[in-house]
C-alpha positions, 0 to 999 in steps of 0.5 A, spaced: 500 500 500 502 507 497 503 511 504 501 518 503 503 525 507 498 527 511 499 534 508 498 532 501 491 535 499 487 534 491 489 541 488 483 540 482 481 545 477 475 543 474 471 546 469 463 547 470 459 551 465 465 555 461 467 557 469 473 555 472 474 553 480 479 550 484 477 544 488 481 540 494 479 533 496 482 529 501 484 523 497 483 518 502 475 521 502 476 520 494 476 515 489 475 514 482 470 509 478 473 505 472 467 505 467 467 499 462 473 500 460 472 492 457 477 488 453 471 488 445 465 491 444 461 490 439 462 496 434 470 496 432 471 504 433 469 503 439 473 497 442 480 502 437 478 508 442 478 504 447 485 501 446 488 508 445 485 511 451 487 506 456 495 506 457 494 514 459 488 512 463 493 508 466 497 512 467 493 516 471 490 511 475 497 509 478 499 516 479 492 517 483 492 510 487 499 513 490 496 519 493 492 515 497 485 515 491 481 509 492 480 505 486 473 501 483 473 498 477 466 497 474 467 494 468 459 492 467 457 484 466 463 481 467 462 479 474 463 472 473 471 473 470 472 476 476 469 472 483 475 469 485 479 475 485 480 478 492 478 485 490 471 482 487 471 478 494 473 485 498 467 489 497 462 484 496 464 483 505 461 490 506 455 489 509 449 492 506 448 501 508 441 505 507 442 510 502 440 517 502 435 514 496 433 507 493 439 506 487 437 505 480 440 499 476 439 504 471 439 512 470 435 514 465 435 520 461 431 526 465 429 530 460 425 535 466 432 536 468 436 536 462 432 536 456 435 531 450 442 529 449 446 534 444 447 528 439 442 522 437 445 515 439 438 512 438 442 508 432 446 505 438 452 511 436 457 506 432 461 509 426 463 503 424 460 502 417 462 494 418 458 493 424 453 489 423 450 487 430 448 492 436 449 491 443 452 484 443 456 484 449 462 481 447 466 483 451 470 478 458 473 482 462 477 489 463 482 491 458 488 489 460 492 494 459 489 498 465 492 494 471 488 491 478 493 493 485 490 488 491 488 494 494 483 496 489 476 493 488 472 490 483 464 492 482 460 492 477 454 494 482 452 501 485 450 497 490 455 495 492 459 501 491 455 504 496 456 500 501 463 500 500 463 509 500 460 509 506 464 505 511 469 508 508 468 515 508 469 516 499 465 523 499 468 524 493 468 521 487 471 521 479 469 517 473 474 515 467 471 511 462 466 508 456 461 511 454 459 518 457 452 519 453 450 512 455 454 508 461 457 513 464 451 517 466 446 512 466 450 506 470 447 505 478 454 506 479 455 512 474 455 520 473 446 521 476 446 515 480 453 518 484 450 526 484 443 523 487 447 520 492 450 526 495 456 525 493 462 530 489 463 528 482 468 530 477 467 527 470 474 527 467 474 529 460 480 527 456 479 520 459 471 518 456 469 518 450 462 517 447 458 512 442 456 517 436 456 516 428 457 522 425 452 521 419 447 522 426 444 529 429 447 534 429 453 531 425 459 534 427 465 530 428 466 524 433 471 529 436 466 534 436 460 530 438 464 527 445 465 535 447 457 536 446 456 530 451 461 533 456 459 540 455 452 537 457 454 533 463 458 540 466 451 544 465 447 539 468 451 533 472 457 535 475 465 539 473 470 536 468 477 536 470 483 534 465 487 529 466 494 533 468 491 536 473 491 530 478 497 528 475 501 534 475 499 535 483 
């Protein structure tokens, strides 16, 4: 286990509606959420993006872990790989908390709240021309090119990740991952489901990525088309950082 100085505080500069602030966190009261970062999907773009964000991701996550940051690795329906591992094991022991509200297994668009995403991804969002299946799930486990320390954990559960902030006083909580329109926001563990339960959350911008065909509405790039997403998060969920603010601390 990394040791910490005590002193040693999570200077962020976040982005929030154009505005920038400054925030400081403990890390011991801070984690980050790994969001199906998964080893295949079923668009091949996607699997292509995947892979050339991980090793940064990476980066990022081990420089987090020795300040102190705690890990979660989420990467949905692949539990089954997983029930052996001592991290699996681990969090599953932690009994069971009320929350401040029922926790969804799904987070819905709220339109009320937010209106309508800026792109259309009722087509699935896939811009590969060859891919012919949608939501197939192909993937067995995370990627592999982002490692898994003894002190992490492992859950695809909001549940479970709950119970497992709560006995260990996590306030503060930063998600990395696939994909921001769609899992990111919507899992029980993911952007809505952490802000409805009180928590400070930071979305991290250069570290996700969306599903989104360009040949959709408003047809903007995919570039373009992620930046709209993350502009929509920063509106109505919760601040962007970049990666090389909590690397550069």
């Amino acid at each position: 286990m990394f040791t910490l100085n005590a002193q040693e505080i999570l200077r962020l500069e976040v982005r929030e509606m154009e505005k920038t602030n400054s925030y400081e966190w403990a890390p011991d009261r801070t984690a980050i959420i790994v969001c199906d970062m998964w080893d295949n999907h079923w668009c091949a773009t996607a699997t292509q993006r995947v892979g050339e964000m991980a090793p940064r991701m990476n980066e990022f996550i081990t420089d987090a872990r020795k300040k102190g940051v705690s890990i979660v690795h989420a990467p949905s329906s692949t539990m089954e790989f997983y029930q052996d591992y001592p991290q699996r094991k681990k969090i599953q022991a932690y009994p069971e908390v009320e929350s401040s509200q029922a926790i969804e297994d799904w987070y819905y668009l709220e339109e009320a709240k937010e209106g309508k995403l800026p792109i259309d991804d009722t087509d699935g969002g896939c811009d590969d021309p060859e891919s012919d299946c949608v939501h197939c799930e192909v993937w067995s486990r995370q990627i592999e090119s982002i490692d898994i320390f003894p002190e992490d954990v492992i859950s695809d559960s909001g549940k479970e990740i709950n119970n497992y902030f709560s006995k260990e006083g996590i306030t503060n909580v930063i998600l990395v991952g696939v994909h921001t329109n769609m899992c990111v926001l919507g899992r029980s563990f993911g952007i809505r489901s952490q802000t409805k339960q009180g928590r400070n959350v930071v979305l991290v911008r250069d570290l996700t990525d969306t599903m989104y065909n360009p040949e959709a509405h408003p047809k903007v790039s995919h570039a373009e088309g992620t930046e709209l997403v993350i502009k929509h998060v920063e509106k109505y969920w919760c601040p962007t950082i970049a990666a090389d603010q909590l690397l550069d601390n």
